[in-house]
C-alpha positions in Angstrom: 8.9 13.6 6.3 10.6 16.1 3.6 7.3 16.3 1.6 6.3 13.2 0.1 4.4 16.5 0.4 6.7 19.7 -0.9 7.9 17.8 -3.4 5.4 16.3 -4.6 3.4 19.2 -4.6 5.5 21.2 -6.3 6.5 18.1 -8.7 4.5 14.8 -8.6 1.4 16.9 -8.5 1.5 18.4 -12.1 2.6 15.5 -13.9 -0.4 13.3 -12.3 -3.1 15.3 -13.5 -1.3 15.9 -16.8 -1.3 12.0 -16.8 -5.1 11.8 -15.8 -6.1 14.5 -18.5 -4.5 12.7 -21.1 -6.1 9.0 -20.1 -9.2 11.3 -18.7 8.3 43.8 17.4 7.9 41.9 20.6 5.8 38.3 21.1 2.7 38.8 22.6 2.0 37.6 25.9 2.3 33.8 27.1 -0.9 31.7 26.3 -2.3 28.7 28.2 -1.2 26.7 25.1 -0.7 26.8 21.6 -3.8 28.0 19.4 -4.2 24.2 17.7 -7.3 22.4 17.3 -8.7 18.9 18.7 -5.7 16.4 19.6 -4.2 14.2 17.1 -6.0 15.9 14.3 -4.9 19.3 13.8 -1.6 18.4 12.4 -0.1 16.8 9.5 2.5 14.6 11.9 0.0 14.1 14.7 1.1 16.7 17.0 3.9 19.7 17.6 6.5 17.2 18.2 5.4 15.1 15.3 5.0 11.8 16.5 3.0 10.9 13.8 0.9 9.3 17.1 -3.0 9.7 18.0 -4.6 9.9 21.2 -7.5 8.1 19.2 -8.1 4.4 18.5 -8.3 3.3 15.0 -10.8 1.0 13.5 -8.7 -2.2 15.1 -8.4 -5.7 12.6 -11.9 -5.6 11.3 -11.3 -2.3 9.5 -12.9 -1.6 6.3 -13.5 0.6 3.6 -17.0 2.3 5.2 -17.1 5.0 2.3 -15.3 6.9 -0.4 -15.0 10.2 -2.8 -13.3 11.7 -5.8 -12.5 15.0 -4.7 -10.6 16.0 -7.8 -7.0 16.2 -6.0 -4.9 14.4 -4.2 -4.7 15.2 -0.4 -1.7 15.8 1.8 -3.2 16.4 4.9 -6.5 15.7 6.3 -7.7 17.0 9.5 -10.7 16.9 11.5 -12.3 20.0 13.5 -13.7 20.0 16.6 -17.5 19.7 14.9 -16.2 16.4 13.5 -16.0 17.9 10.1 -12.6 16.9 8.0 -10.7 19.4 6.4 -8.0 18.4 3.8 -5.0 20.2 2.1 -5.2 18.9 -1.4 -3.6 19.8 -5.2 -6.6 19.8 -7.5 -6.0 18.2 -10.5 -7.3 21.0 -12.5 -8.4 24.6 -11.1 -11.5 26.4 -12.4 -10.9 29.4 -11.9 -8.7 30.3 -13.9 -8.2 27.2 -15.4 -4.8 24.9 -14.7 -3.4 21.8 -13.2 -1.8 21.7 -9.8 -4.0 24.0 -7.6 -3.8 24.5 -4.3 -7.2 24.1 -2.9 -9.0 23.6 1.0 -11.7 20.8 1.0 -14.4 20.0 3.5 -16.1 16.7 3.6 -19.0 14.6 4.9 -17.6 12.8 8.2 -20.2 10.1 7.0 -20.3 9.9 2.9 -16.8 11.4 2.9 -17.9 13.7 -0.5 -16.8 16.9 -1.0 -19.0 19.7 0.9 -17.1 22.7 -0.3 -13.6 23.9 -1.8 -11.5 26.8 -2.1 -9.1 27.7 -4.4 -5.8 29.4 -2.6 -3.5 31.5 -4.9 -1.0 29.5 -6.7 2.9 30.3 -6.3 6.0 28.0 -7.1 4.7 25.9 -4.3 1.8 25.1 -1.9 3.6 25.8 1.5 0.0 24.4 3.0 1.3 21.3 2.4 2.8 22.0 6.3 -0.1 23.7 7.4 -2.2 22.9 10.4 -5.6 23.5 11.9 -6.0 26.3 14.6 -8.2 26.3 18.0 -11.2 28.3 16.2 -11.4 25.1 13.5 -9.8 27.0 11.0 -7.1 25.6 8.1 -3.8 28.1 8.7 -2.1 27.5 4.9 0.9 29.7 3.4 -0.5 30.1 -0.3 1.4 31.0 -3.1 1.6 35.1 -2.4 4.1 34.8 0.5 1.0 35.1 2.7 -0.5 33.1 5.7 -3.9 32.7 5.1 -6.7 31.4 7.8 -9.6 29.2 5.9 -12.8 29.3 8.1 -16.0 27.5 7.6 -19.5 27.4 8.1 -23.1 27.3 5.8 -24.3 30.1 3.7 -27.3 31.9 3.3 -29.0 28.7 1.9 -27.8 26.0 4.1 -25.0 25.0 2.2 -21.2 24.5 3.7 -18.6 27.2 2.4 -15.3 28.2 3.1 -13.6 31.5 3.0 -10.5 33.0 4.5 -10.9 34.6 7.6 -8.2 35.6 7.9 -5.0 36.7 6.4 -1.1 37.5 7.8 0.9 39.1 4.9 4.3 37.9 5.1 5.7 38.2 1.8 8.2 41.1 2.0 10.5 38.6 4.2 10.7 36.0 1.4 13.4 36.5 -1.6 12.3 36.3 -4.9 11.4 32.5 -6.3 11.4 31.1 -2.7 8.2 29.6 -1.0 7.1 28.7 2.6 7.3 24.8 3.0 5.5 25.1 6.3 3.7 26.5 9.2 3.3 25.6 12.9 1.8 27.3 16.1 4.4 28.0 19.2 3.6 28.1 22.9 4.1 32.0 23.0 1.1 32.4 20.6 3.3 32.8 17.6 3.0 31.4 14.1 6.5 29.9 13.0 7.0 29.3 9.5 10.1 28.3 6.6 10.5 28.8 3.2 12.5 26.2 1.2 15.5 28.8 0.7 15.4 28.6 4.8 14.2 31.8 5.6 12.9 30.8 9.1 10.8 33.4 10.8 7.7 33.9 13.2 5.2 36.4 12.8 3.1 37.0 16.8 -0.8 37.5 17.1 -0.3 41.4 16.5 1.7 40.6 13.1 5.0 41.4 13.8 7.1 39.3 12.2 10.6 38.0 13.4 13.1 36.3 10.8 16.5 34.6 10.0 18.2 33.1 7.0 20.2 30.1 7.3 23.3 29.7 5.1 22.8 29.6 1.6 23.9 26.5 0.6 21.1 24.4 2.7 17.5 24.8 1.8 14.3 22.8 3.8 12.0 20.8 2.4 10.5 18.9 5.6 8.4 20.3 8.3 8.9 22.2 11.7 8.4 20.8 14.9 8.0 22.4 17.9 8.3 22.1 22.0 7.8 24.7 24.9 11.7 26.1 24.5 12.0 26.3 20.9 11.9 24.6 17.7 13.5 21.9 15.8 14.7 22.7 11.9 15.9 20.3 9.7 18.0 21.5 6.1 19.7 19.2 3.7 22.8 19.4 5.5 22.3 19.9 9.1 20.0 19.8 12.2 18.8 22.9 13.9 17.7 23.7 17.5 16.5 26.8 17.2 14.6 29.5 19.4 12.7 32.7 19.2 13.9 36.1 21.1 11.6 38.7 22.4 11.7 40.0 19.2 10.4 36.9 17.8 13.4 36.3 15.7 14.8 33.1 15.6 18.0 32.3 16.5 20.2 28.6 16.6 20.6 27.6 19.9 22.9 24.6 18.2 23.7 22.9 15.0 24.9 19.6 14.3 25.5 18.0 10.7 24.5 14.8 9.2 25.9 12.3 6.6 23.6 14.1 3.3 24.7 11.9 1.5 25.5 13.2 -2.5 23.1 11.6 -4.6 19.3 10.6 -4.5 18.7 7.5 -3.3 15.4 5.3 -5.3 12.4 5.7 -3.1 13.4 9.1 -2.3 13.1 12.6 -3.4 16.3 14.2 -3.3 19.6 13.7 -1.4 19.6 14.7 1.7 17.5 13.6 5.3 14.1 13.0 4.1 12.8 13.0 7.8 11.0 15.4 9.9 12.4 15.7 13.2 10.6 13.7 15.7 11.0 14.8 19.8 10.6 12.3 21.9 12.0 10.7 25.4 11.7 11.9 28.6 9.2 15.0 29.3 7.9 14.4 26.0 11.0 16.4 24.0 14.2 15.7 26.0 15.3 13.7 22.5 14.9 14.8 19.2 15.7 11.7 16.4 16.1 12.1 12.9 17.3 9.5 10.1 20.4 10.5 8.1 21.2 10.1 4.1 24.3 7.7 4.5 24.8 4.8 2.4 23.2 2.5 5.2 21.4 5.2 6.6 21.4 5.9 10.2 19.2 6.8 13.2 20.5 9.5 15.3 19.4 11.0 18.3 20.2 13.9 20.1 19.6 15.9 23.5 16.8 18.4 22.4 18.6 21.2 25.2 22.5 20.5 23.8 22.7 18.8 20.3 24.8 16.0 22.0 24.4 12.2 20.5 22.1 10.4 23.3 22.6 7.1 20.5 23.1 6.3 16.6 22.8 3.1 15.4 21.8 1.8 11.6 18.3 2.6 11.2 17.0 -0.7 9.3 18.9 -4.2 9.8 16.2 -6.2 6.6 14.7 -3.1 5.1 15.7 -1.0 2.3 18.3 1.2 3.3 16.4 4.8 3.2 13.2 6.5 3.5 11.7 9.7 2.8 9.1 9.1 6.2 9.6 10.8 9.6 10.0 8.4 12.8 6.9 7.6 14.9 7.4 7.9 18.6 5.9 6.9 21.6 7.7 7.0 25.1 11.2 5.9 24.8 10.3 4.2 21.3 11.1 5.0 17.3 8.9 3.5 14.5 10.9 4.0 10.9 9.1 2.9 7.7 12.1 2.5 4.7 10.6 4.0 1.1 13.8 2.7 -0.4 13.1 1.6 -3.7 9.4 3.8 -3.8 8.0 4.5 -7.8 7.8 8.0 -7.5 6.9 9.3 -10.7 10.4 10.7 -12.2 8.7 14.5 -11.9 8.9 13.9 -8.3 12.7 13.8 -8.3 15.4 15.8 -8.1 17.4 14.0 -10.9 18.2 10.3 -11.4 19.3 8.3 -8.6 21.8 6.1 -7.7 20.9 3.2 -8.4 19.0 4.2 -11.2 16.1 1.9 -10.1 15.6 -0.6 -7.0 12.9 -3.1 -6.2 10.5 -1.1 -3.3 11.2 -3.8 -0.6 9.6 -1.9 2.3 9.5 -2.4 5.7 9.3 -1.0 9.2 11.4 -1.3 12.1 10.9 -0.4 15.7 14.1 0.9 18.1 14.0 1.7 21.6 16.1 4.3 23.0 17.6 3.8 26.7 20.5 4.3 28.7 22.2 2.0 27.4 21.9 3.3 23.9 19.6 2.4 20.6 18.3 -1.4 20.7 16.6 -2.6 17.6 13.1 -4.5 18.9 12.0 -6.0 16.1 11.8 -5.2 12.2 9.0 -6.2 9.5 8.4 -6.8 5.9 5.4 -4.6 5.9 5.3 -2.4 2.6 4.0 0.5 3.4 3.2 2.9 0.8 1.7 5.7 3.0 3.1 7.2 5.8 1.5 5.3 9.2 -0.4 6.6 11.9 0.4 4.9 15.6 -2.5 4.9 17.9 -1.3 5.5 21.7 -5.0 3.8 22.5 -4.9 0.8 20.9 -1.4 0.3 20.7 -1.4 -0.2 16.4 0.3 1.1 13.4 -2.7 2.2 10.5 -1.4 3.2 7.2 -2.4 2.0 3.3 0.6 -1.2 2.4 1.2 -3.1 -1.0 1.5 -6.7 -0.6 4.1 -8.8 -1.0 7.2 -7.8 -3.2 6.4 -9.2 -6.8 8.4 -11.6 -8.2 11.6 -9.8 -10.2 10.8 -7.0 -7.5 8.5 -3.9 -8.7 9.6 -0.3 -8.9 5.7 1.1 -8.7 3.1 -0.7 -8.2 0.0 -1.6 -10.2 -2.1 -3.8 -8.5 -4.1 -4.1 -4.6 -3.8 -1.4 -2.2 -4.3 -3.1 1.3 -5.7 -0.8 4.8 -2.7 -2.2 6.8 -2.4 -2.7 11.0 0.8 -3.6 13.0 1.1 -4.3 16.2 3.2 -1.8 18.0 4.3 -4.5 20.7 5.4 -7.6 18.2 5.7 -5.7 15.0 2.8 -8.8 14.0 0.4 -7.9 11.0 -3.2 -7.7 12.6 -5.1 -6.4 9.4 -4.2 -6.3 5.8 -7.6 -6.0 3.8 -7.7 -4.8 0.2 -9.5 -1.2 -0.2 -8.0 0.4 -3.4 -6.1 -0.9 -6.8 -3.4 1.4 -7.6 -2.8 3.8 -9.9 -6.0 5.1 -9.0 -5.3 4.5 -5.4 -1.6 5.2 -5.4 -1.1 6.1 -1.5 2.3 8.3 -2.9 3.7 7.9 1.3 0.8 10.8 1.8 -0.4 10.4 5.3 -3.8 9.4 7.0 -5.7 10.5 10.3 -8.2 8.9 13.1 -10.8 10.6 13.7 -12.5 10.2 18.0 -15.1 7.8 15.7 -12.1 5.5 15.3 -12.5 6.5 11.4 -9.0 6.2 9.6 -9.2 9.0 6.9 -6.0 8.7 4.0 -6.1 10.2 0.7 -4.7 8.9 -2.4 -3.9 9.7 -5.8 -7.7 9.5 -6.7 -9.5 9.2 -3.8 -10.0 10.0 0.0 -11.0 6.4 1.6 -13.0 6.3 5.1 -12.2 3.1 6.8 -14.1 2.3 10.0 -14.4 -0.6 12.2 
């Protein structure tokens, strides 16, 4: 997913709570594993390969809305540590100290109540790179704020019982970003490294002594989607090209191959910019033996590759019924994709990168599911589900959580006003197995932000007012 989160943050963001003020050296030595937190909760797409997949069951047909806050933001990542606490990457609305609109801010939360325990303000730049961030094996939030610094957010109670949080630490990696670019995202590597990219794709890694390792793609292509990561290397995706890239001995990164994709030349409606809004998603065989993304052509296609070469395993048009784009990464699971279309999504014009073409489209949804083989790319079935956040697929209970509209109005609908519905798919038959109302929009505008499931079975998803807790 290109950020529904970067570029939102660094657009959506500020014009929403302007809205809601007016109405109201060498790599260190091998570890066991990367230094991540508890499974399926630690990162924004599920795991290092971004599957946007859980280990965890959800709360099943019978979920509902158990509790919910007002934690003065909207929040594009929630995690939850291994003390069951969740911890969220949000954009406050309005900073206090100083005061202004669009601050980058850590939150901690009841597991039960879901209020707001505690907050922390992170330094404000030209964009919260945290909106990539992730949650390390010591339950710590590892965010690049707005200095051109990675910054570790620890917490624990005070001297009076009460929850704080603090950085714990702090990796200064400024001097390798130019002038007016920011870091888009961070992600943990199986050599003990942190990698991280700046939207002007600087892509670098920096090792658990500091050193710090970097590269600059060309000029011309700039990231605004996340990293994702396997054993051999890591997976980079720019609005022109794919990347395979991988990380010397002196931790600096270098492309093992390239391959380029139909951009396209203009923004499509329901998405941010031209260009591929999806974060690469390894999958297949061993786990990462593919790597799929979706391309920007005019019926946009799903391509996958062979993670070790760059050669085309399949392509084939990502949605047969569905609007014909999306700003939301595939899903995976075994040999099968999952790819929500955002064609036709209200984001609020700040979001943008210019008018698109069309200058407006109805936001007829839906989700598609295509299995990968030796045969090629075979389309299982496809659904008029409207999801307006991005869905989380359960590997336990084999279904697809997110936050949907209902059905398409009559005359169509560019955003919607109205019910927001705690949505469940069945992964086998694409059927609808829940579709309960939980939220009205604007206030619970989902925005394609993403949710998490906690080991309670707790489905945790923010929106542009609140963060819901829906349980079984």
């Amino acid at each position: 997913m290109r950020s529904s989160y970067s570029g939102i943050v660094r657009r959506v963001f500020p014009a929403v709570a302007a809205a809601l003020l007016v109405a109201a050296g060498p790599a260190s030595a091998s570890p066991e594993g990367p230094d991540i937190g508890p499974a399926g909760t630690a990162l924004i797409h599920g795991d290092l390969a971004s599957t946007d997949s859980t280990p965890h069951p959800g709360p099943g047909p019978h979920g509902h809305l158990a509790a919910s806050s007002v934690p003065g933001g909207a929040c594009s990542a929630t995690f939850i540590a291994a003390d069951g606490l969740p911890l969220a990457l949000c954009t406050g609305f309005v900073g206090p100290t100083p005061p202004e609109v669009a601050v980058p801010t850590v939150k901690l939360f009841d597991p039960v109540s879901a209020a707001p325990l505690a907050s922390l303000q992170l330094p404000k730049g030209g964009l919260l790179g945290g909106v990539y961030g992730y949650l390390d094996g010591s339950d710590r939030v590892v965010v690049a704020d707005g200095t051109g610094a990675i910054d570790k957010v620890a917490h624990r109670r005070d001297s009076t019982g009460r929850w704080e949080l603090f950085v714990d630490e702090r990796i200064e990696i400024g001097d390798r970003i130019p002038p007016g670019d920011a870091v888009t995202g961070v992600a943990p590597d199986y050599q003990g490294r942190i990698w991280f990219a700046t939207t002007g794709g600087v892509i670098g890694t920096v090792d658990a002594a500091g050193r710090i390792g970097a590269t600059r793609l060309p000029a011309d292509e700039e990231l605004t989607n996340g990293l994702s990561l396997r054993r051999e290397g890591a997976s980079v995706l720019t609005t022109r090209a794919l990347y395979e890239m991988r990380a010397g001995h002196d931790g600096v990164p270098s492309v093992v191959w390239r391959q380029a994709y139909d951009a396209g030349t203009v923004r499509k409606p329901g998405q941010l910019g031209p260009g591929s809004g999806t974060t690469p998603t390894y999958f297949g065989p061993g786990g990462d033996a593919w790597v799929a993304i979706v391309d920007d052509a005019p019926r946009p296609q799903l391509i996958v590759y062979r993670s070790a070469d760059g050669s085309v395993v399949c392509r084939t048009p990502a949605f047969g019924t569905s609007g014909p784009g999306t700003e939301n990464s595939p899903m995976a699971w075994g040999n099968s994709l999952i790819v929500p279309s955002t064609y036709g999504f209200g984001y609020p014009p700040a979001a943008t990168s210019g008018p698109s073409d069309p200058p407006q489209a109805a936001f007829t949804g839906g989700m598609t599911r295509i299995d990968v083989g030796a045969d090629g790319c075979h389309r299982v079935w496809e659904t008029d589900d409207r999801m307006a956040s991005l869905p989380r697929l359960s590997r336990a209970d084999g279904l697809i959580y997110g936050l949907s509209y209902g059905p398409l109005p009559v005359g169509g609908g560019i955003q919607q006003v109205g019910p927001v519905y705690f949505a469940a798919v069945d992964f086998g038959t694409g059927e609808r197995r829940a579709h309960r109302q939980v939220g009205v929009a604007p206030l619970d505008e989902p925005l394609q932000l993403t949710g998490t499931i906690g080991p309670d079975r707790s489905y945790w998803q923010a929106t542009v007012g609140r963060m819901l807790r829906v349980t079984p």
